[in-house]
C-alpha positions in Angstrom: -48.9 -32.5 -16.6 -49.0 -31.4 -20.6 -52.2 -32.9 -20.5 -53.5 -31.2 -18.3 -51.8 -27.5 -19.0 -53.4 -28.9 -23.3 -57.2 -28.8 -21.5 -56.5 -26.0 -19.7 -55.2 -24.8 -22.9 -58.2 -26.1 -25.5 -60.8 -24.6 -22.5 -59.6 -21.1 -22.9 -59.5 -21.5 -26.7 -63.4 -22.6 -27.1 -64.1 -19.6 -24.1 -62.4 -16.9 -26.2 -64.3 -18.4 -29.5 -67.6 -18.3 -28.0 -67.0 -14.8 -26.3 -66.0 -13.4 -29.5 -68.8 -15.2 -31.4 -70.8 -13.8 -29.2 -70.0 -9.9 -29.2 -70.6 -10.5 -33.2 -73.5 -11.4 -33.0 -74.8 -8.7 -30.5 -72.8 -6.2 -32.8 -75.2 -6.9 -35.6 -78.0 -5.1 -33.7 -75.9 -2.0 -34.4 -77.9 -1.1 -37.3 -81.2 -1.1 -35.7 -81.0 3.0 -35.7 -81.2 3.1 -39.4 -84.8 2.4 -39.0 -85.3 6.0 -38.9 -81.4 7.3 -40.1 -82.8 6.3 -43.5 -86.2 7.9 -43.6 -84.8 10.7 -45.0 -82.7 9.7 -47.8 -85.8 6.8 -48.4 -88.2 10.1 -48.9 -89.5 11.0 -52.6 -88.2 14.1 -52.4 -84.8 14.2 -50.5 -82.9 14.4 -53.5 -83.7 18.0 -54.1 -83.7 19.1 -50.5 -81.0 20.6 -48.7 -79.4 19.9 -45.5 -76.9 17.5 -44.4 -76.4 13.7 -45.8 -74.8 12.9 -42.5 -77.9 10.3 -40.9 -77.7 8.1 -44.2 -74.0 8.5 -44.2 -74.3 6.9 -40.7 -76.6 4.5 -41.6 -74.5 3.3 -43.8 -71.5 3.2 -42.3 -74.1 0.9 -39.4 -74.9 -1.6 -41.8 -71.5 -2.2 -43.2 -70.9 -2.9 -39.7 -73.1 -5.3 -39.6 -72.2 -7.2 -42.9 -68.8 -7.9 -41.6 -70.1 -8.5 -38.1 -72.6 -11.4 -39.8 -69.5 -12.8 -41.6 -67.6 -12.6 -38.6 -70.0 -15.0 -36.7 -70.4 -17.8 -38.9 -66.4 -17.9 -39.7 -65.7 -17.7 -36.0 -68.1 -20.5 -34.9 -66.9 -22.5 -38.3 -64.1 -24.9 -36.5 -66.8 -26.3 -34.3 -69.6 -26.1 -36.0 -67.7 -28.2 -38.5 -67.2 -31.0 -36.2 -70.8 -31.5 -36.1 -71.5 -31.1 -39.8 -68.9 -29.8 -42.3 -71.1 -29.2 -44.8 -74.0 -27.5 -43.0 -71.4 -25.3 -41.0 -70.1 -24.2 -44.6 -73.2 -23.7 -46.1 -73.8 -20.9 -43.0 -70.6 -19.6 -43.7 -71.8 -19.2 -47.6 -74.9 -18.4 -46.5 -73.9 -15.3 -44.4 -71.5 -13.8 -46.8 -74.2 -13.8 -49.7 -76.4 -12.1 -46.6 -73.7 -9.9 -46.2 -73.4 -9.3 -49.9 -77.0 -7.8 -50.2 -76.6 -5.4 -47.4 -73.3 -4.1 -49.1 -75.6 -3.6 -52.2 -78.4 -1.9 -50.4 -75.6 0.8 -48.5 -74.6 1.7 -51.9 -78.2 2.3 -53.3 -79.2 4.5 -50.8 -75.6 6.4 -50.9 -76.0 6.9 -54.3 -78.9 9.1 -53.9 -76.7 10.6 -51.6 -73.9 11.2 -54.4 -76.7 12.2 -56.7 -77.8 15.0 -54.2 -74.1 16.7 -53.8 -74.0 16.4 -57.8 -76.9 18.8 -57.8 -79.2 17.0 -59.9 -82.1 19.0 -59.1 -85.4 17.3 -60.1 -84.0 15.5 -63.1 -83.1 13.0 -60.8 -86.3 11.9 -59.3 -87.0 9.3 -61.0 -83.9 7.6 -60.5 -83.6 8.0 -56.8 -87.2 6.9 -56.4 -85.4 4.0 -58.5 -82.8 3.0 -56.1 -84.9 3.0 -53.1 -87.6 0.7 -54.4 -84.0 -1.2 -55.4 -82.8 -0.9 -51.6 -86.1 -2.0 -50.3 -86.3 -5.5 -52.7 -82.6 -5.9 -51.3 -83.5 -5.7 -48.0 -86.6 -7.9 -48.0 -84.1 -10.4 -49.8 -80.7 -10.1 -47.4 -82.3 -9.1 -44.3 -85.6 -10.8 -44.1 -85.0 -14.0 -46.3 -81.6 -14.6 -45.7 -81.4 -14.5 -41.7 -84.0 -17.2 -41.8 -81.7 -19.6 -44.2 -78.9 -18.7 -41.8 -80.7 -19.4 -38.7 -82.0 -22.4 -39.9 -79.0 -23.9 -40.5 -77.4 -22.9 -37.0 -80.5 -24.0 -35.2 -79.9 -27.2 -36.6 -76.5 -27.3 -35.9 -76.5 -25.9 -32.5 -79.3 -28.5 -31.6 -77.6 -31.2 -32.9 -74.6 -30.6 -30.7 -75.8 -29.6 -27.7 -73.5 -26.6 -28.2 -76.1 -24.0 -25.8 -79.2 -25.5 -24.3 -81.8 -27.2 -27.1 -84.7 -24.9 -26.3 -82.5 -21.6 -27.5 -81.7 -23.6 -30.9 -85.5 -24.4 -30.8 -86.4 -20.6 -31.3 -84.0 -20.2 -34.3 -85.3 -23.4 -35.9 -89.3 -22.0 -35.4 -88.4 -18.6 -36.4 -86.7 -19.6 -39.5 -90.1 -20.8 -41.3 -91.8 -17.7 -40.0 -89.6 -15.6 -41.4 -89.8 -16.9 -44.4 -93.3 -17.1 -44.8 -93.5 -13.6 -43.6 -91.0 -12.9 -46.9 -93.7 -14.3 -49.2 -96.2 -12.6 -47.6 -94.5 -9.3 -48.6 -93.8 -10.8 -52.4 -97.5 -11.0 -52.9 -98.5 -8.0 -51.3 -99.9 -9.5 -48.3 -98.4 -7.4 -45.9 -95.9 -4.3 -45.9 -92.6 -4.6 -46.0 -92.5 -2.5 -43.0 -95.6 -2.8 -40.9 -96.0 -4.3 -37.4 -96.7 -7.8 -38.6 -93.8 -7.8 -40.3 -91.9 -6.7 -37.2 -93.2 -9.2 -35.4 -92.8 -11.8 -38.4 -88.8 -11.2 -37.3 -89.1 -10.9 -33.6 -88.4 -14.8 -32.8 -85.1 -14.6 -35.0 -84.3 -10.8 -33.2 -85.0 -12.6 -29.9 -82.7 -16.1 -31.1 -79.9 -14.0 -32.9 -79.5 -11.7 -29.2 -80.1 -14.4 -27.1 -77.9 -16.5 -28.3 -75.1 -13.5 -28.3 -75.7 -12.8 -24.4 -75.3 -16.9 -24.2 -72.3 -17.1 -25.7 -70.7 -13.9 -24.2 -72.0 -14.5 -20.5 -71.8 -18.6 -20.2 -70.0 -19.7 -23.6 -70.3 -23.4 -25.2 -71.4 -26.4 -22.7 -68.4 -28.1 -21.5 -69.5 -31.4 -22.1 -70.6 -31.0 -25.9 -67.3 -29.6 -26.7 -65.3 -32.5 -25.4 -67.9 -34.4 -27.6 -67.2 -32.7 -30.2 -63.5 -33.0 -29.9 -63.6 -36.7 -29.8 -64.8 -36.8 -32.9 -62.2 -34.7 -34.6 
């Protein structure tokens, strides 16, 4: 009877972990918006318009969203992923904070054109805002293009390895890693923009891996059999 009401017990445990791990990772689409929120602010000469700041002010407040949200997922699938591979399952853990840790940077470049603006700097200022976006931009291409594909990488490989969802979903984070990256380099040297359609579709197989596996985890969680694998080995 107590071992049966413990696997009832462990079941609902790993079912609320990969719900939860799940929702995090579809939250981090949240900040798909600030494609255009940030056009303004990213413009040469928004920091001697007028108007409201409120769309980069959202943005922002979107991406910091995000950064916890990426956090969030490696640290909630840590315990099992450990199981499989303690040190692979930290290094996604490291991995997404120093992800996380970029985007924080590049929220408070682009709000600091925002400060600059209510400070009335007037022209004086162009420079410097023209400055911080070309800043934002290099901190994006470095925590939201190279980064992911580290990440993914690493949970592809991890995933695969333990059966966790079916192999052909880890399969598409594992590809999509290499083509991410190689779509990175191809921005360094000029190969492509940083913002083009090739580089949208450079980072479609890790969009399409990073929400599939969110709807997995939310709709049918962690295979059964693989976790009581997993658990025999703890």
């Amino acid at each position: 009877m107590n071992i049966s009401n413990t696997t009832v017990t462990t079941t609902s445990s790993h079912r609320k972990r990969s719900l939860t791990a799940g929702m995090l990772y579809l939250l981090t689409f949240v900040s798909i918006p600030t494609l255009f929120l940030y056009n303004p602010v990213k413009s040469a000469n928004y920091i001697i318009g007028t108007g409201p700041d409120t769309r980069a002010i959202i943005g922002g407040i979107l991406e910091i969203i995000v950064a916890f949200a990426g956090i969030g997922t490696a640290v909630v699938l840590f315990p099992m992923l450990k199981k499989q591979n303690e040190s692979a399952a930290l290094g996604l853990v490291a991995a997404r904070i120093l992800e996380s840790g970029t985007i924080f940077v590049g929220v408070a470049f682009l709000l600091s054109i925002v400060t600059l603006r209510k400070a009335g700097v007037g022209a004086d200022a162009l420079i410097t805002a023209r400055a911080l976006v070309a800043l934002y931009n290099r901190i994006f291409l470095l925590g939201q293009s190279f980064m992911p594909a580290i990440c993914d990488l690493l949970l592809g490989f991890l995933l695969y390895q333990s059966r966790l969802v079916p192999r052909r979903l880890s399969v598409i984070g594992i590809a999509g890693a290499p083509i991410l990256v190689a779509g990175f380099i191809a921005v360094l040297f000029g190969l492509t923009g940083q913002h083009g359609p090739l580089a949208g579709l450079i980072a479609f197989p890790v969009a399409i891996f990073e929400f599939s596996l969110g709807i997995w985890l939310v709709v049918k969680g962690f295979n059964p059999k693989a976790v009581a694998t997993l658990e025999s080995k703890s």
